[in-house]
C-alpha positions as CSV (number, residue, x, y, z in Angstrom):
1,X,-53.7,-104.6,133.1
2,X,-49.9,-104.1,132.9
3,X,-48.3,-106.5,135.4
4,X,-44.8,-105.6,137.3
5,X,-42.2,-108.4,136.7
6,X,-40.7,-107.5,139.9
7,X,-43.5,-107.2,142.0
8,X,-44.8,-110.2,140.9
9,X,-41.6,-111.8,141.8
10,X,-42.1,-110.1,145.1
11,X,-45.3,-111.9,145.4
12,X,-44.0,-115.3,144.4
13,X,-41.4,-115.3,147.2
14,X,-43.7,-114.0,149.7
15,X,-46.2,-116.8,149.0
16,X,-43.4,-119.4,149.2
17,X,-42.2,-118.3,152.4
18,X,-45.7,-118.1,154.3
19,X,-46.5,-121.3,152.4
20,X,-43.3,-123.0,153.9
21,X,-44.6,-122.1,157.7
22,X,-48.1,-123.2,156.4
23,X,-49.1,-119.6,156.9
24,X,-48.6,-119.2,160.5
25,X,-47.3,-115.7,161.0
26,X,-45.3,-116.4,164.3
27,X,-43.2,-118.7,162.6
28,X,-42.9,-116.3,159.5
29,X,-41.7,-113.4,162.2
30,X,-39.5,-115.9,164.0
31,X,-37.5,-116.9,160.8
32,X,-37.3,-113.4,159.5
33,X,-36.2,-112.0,163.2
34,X,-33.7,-115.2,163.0
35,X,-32.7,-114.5,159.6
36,X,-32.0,-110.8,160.9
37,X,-29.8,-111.8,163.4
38,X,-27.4,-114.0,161.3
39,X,-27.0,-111.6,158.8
40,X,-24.3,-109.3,159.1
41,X,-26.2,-106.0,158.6
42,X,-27.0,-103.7,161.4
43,X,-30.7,-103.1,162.1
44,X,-32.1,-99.6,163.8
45,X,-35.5,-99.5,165.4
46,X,-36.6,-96.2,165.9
47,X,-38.4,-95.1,169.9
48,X,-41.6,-93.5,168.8
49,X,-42.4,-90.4,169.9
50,X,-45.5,-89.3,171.0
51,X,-46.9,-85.7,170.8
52,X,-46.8,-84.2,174.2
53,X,-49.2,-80.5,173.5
54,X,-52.2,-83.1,171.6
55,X,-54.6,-80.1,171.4
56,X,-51.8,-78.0,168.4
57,X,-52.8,-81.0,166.7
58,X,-56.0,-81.1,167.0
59,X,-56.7,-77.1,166.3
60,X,-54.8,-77.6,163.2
61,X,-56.7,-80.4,161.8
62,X,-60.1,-79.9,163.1
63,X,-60.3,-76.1,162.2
C-alpha cells in the first residue's frame, strides 16, 4: 500500500506531541489553546446554528 510522506509526517508529530504529555488530552488541548494564544494569527470560532422548523428536515429526509 502506497504510503503519503506527508501524512506520515503528520502522524510522527502528532505522536510526539501526545507522547510529550504522556497522552493526556487536557494537557494536549491546554498547550495547543496556549500555543494559539501566543501566536500572532487571529482565530474565529463560529456560533452554531441550530435549525429552528426541525420537521422541513425531517420530511425531506425521511420521505
Amino acid at each position: 500500500m502506497w504510503e503519503d510522506p506527508i501524512i506520515q509526517e503528520i502522524y510522527q508529530v502528532r505522536e510526539a506531541h501526545s507522547h510529550k504529555f504522556n497522552n493526556d488530552l487536557q494537557a494536549i488541548y491546554q498547550d495547543l489553546k496556549e500555543q494559539e494564544k501566543n501566536s500572532n494569527r487571529k482565530f474565529i470560532s463560529y456560533v452554531p446554528q441550530f435549525l429552528k422548523d426541525v420537521s422541513v428536515f425531517q420530511k425531506k429526509n425521511l420521505g
